[in-house]
Structure formats: structure tokens, C-alpha cells
N, C-alpha and C positions, 0 to 999 in steps of 0.2 A: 430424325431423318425425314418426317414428314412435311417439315417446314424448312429443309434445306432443298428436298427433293420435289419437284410437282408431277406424278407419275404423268403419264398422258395415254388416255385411253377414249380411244375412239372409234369411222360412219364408211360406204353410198354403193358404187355398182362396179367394180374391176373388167375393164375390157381384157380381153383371152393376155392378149402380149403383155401387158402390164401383172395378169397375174402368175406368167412364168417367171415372171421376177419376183416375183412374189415368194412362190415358192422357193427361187434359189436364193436366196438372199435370208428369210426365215425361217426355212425348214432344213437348208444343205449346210450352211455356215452356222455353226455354233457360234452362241452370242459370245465367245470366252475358249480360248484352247491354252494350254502349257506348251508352247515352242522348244522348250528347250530347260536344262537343270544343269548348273554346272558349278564348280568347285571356282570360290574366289578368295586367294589368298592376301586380298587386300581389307576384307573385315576382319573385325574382332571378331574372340570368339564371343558367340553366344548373340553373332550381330550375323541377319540375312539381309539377304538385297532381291528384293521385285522390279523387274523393269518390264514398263505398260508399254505397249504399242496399240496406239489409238485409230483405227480407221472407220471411215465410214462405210453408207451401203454400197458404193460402188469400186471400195480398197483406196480410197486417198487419205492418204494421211489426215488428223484432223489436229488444228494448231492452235482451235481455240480452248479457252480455259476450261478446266474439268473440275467438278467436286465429287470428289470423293471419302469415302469413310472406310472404318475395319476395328471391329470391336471396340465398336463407342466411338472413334475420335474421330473429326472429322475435319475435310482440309480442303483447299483450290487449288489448283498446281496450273500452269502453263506449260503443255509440251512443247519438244523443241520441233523444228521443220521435218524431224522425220517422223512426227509424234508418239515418239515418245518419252517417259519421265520415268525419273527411278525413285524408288523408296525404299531405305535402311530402317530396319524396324528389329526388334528380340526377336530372334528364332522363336519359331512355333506354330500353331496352324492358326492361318486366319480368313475369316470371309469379308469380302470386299466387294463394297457397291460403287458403282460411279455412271453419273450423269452431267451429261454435256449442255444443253439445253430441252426446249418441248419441242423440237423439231425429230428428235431420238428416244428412242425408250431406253430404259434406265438397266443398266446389266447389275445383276446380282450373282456374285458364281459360290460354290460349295466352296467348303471348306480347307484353301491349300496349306498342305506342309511346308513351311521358308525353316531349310535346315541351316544350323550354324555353319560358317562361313561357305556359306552357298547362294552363289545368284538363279534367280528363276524368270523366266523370260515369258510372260501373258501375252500373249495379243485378246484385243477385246475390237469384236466386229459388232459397232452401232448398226441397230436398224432402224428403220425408220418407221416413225413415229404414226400412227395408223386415227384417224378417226372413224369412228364405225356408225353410220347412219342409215336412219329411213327414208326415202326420197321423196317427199309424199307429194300425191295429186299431179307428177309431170304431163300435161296434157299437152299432146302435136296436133298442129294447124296445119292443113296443105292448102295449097294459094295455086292451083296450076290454071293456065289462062286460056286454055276450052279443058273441058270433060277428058279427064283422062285416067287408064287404068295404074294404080300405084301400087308397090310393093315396097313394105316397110319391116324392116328387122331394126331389131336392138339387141347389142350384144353386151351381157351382162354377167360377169360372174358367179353371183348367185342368184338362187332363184324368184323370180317376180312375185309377189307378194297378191295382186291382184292388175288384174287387164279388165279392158270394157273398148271396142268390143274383144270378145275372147283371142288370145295370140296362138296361134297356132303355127308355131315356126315363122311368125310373122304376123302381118298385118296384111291383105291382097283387098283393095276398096277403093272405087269409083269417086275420084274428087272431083268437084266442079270447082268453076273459078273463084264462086261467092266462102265458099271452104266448106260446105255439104257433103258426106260421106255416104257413100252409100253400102252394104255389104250385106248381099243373102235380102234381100228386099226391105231392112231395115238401114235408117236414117242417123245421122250422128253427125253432131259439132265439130267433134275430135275425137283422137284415139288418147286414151287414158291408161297411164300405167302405173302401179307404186311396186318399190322393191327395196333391198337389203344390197349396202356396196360400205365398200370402205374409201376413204382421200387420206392421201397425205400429207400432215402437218403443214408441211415443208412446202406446198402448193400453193396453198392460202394466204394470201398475204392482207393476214389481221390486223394487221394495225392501220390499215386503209379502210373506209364503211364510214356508217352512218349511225350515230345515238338517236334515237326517236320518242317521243314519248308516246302513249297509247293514242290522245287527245290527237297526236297531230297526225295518226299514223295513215290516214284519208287522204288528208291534201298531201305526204309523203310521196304518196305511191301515184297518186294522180300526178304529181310533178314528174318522177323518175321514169313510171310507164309509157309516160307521152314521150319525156326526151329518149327515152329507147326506141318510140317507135311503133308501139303496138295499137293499136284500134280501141275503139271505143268496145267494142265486144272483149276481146281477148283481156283488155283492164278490167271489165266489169266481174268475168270469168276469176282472176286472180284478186281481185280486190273482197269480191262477196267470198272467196273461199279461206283468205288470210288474216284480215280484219279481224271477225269476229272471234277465233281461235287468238290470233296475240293481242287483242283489247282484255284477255284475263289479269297482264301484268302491267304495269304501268310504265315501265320503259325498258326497250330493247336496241342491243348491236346488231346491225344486219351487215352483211359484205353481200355481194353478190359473184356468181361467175357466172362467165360468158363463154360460148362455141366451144375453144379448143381444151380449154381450162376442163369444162364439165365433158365435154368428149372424149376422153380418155378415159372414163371412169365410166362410164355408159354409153357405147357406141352407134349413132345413126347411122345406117345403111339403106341409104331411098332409091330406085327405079322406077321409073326415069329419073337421072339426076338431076337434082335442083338445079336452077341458077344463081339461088341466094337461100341461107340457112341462119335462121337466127336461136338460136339457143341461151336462156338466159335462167339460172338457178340460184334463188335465194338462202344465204347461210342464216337464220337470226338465231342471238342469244339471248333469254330471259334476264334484265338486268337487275339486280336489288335496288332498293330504293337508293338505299345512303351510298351507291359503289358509282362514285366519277372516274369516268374513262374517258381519255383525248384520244380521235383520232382522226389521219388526216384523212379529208372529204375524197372517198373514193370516184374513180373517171370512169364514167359509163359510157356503153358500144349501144349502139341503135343499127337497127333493121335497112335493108335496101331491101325495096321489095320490087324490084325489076325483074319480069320475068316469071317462072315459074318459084314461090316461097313456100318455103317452112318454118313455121316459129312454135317452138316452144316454150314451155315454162314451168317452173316446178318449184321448192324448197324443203328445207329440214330447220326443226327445231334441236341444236345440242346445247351444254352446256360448258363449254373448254374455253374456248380464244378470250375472254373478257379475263379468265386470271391473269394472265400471260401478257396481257396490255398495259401500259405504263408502266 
């Protein structure tokens, strides 16, 4: 099952809304229930019948192909448009695994009794597939265009891992236009946060990024930073901070997200509101040597910085999307 199945476990920050779904979806809905047990006079004896009902996290049907197993054997089925599929198997008890793709986690349910000429009616409620990460080093830039007072939250479902300068139900600090921070008579570039969040699979769309080798990973960033946008400081910030940590391997996957993508997972709340907000968060994957991955050249979003701005910037080291590709 190891090589039919690729569990997926995974990363970053749950904004509040997102993690009521969370909970109802992972903790209210059992991944697996019995609907129903009923007498079918259409098997042999000594013959049961399972029929799956497949849905997703939000109850839709799901139509694409499933593998599944149950004491050793193992198979692909297509459900139909209402998803689900049936399977005639010997009476007896059996446990049964099935996974759909790495967008879902993998249900495995205890041990059902399928009585002779008896149908038994599962539903199996996929959830969705969670990467669980560190965020690390997301440093904010304010850009306001005379001196003014800011108030900065971030809403995170777990807890921040470290701040600078200290959060205390926020951020309250004097930004000038040059991006100066000022707070309690101390000076600051930017406000600096790292913490613990989770994304979903299902979000990320891996097969778009960039292969890089270590060699080139200089002129990479100095290419990509400029066409996002960001300044000759905010690059040198993110280049001196990333470089030297991924020049340990010799070639990495990187995707990135941008604004709304990574704004759901760790939410910016600024007063006064901006007039422009740039948020930009680096995925990279440590690549083995010998493991060729195609993918296509991911489209990057850049900065307007009319007005009063904010940009950000942050990333995570995991290890998941590069299986999953090709």
C-alpha cells in the first residue's frame, strides 16, 4: 500500500473562518460512517455487497477514480455521477483503505462485518489534504507617504512562534514614508513574525514553479524580485536571508504565493488602510540530485506601490509537491 498510496502530510497559519471549517469538516464528520445494512436477495449465499459513496469536503460527489484495497488486494474503481461504486466480495469482516489523489487524505476504517447476502451502504467523507508548516522570517514593510500612526494585526490560528518587535495583540508603530518604524523609542526596518499554520493541498498549484540550481539561485531571485517589484533593500533582505540556507542543496522547486492565496492562511488587518498590499510567500523543495521534474514556468504578480504600501515576504522549506509532479 505504500507504493499505491502517497499519504500527504502536511504546513502555515489558519485564518479564524477558515479554521471553522476546519473543525467541521475534521473533527464533526467522521472520515467513514455505515448508512445503512440491509438484506439483498440478489447475492449468493456466502456473497456480500459494499456500496461506497464518495464525497468530498464540501459533500459533492467525487467521480474521479479511487484506489482502493481490503485484506491485501488491491484495485481502481471509477464511481458513477452519484459517487458511488459497489463491491461483491465473501462475507466477512473487512478493513478497507481508499484514496483518491494528494489533494485528500487517505481514509482507512476499522474492521466491517459484510454479512452473507447483505448489502452495506459506507459513505466515506474525504478531507482535505493539509500541509503543516513553518513560516519562516515573513517580515512587513510599510510605505505610508508622510509619518503616520499604524496598527497592524495578524490573525493566525496557532500560535506565533516568535515576533520582533514584540505582538501584543498587534503591532501599534509610527511609519515614515522612507519604511522606518518607530515603537516605544526604538527603530525598526520591519515587523518580523514566524509561526505554525497549515495550507491546503488543494490550494497550491505544484505543477506551476520553478527548478533552480543552488549556482543559479542569485541571478534567480534577483530576476524574479525585481519583476515583482520590490526594491533594492527589501531583495537584499530576502536574498541575504534565503541563499545561504538553500545553497546547502544543490537544486530546488520553488512555487510561490501571492496576496489572497497566502491571505487566508495568515490574515493582514492594517489601520489606516492601505492603498496597495503586496504579499508574496515562497514554497521551496529540497530536490535530489538524480530527480527530474518538469514544470510549467510559473506568472508572477508585482507591487503597485501608489499611495500608501505594504509588502511583504516570507517562505517555508517542505518536502511533499515534487513527489506528486510528473
Amino acid at each position: 500500500m505504500k507504493k499505491l498510496f502517497s499519504t500527504f502530510l502536511g504546513i502555515i497559519l489558519l485564518a479564524p473562518y477558515f479554521a471553522a471549517a476546519h473543525i467541521e469538516t475534521r473533527e464533526s464528520v467522521p472520515a467513514y460512517s455505515i448508512t445503512s445494512t440491509s438484506a439483498d436477495n440478489t447475492l449468493r449465499k456466502g456473497e456480500t455487497k459494499f456500496v461506497f459513496t464518495c464525497l468530498d469536503p464540501v459533500n459533492k460527489q467525487i467521480t474521479k477514480p479511487v484506489k482502493y484495497s481490503y485484506n491485501g488486494k488491491e484495485a481502481t474503481v471509477t464511481p458513477d455521477v452519484t459517487g458511488k461504486f459497489a463491491l461483491k466480495i465473501p462475507a466477512g469482516k473487512y478493513k478497507f483503505q481508499f484514496f483518491v489523489n494528494g489533494n485528500y487524505e487517505e481514509i482507512y476504517t476499522d474492521s466491517i462485518p459484510g454479512k452473507s447476502k447483505t448489502k452495506t451502504d459506507v459513505r466515506l467523507n474525504f478531507r482535505d489534504a493539509l500541509i503543516q508548516v513553518i513560516a519562516d522570517k515573513p517580515v512587513i514593510y510599510l510605505y505610508p507617504t508622510k509619518e503616520t500612526n499604524v496598527s497592524v494585526k495578524l490573525d493566525l490560528e496557532e500560535k506565533m512562534l516568535f515576533t520582533y518587535p514584540q505582538y501584543n495583540n498587534g503591532w501599534n508603530v509610527t511609519a515614515n514614508p522612507g519604511g522606518n518604524l518607530t515603537q516605544n523609542g526604538k527603530t525598526y526596518s520591519y515587523l518580523f513574525w514566524e509561526g505554525k499554520t497549515e495550507i491546503k493541498k488543494a490550494d497550491v498549484n505544484y505543477k506551476e514553479g520553478f527548478v533552480v540550481s543552488s549556482e543559479s539561485l542569485l541571478a534567480f531571485f534577483e530576476e524574479k524580485l525585481t519583476k515583482m517589484g520590490l526594491s533594492s533593500k527589501e531583495q537584499q533582505d530576502f536574498i541575504t536571508y534565503w541563499v545561504p540556507r538553500m545553497s546547502k542543496v544543490n537544486k530546488h522547486y520553488i512555487h510561490f504565493l501571492f496576496n489572497n492565496e497566502f491571505d487566508k492562511y495568515a490574515h493582514l488587518t492594517i489601520s489606516p488602510k492601505p492603498d496597495n498590499t503586496f504579499r508574496v510567500f515562497m514554497i521551496w523543495d529540497p530536490l535530489e540530485e538524480d530527480k527530474e521534474i518538469i514544470v510549467k514556468e510559473q506568472q508572477l504578480q508585482s507591487i503597485n506601490r501608489t499611495g500608501f504600501s505594504v509588502v511583504e515576504w516570507g517562505g517555508t522549506e517542505v518536502n511533499y509537491f515534487t513527489e506528486e509532479i510528473n
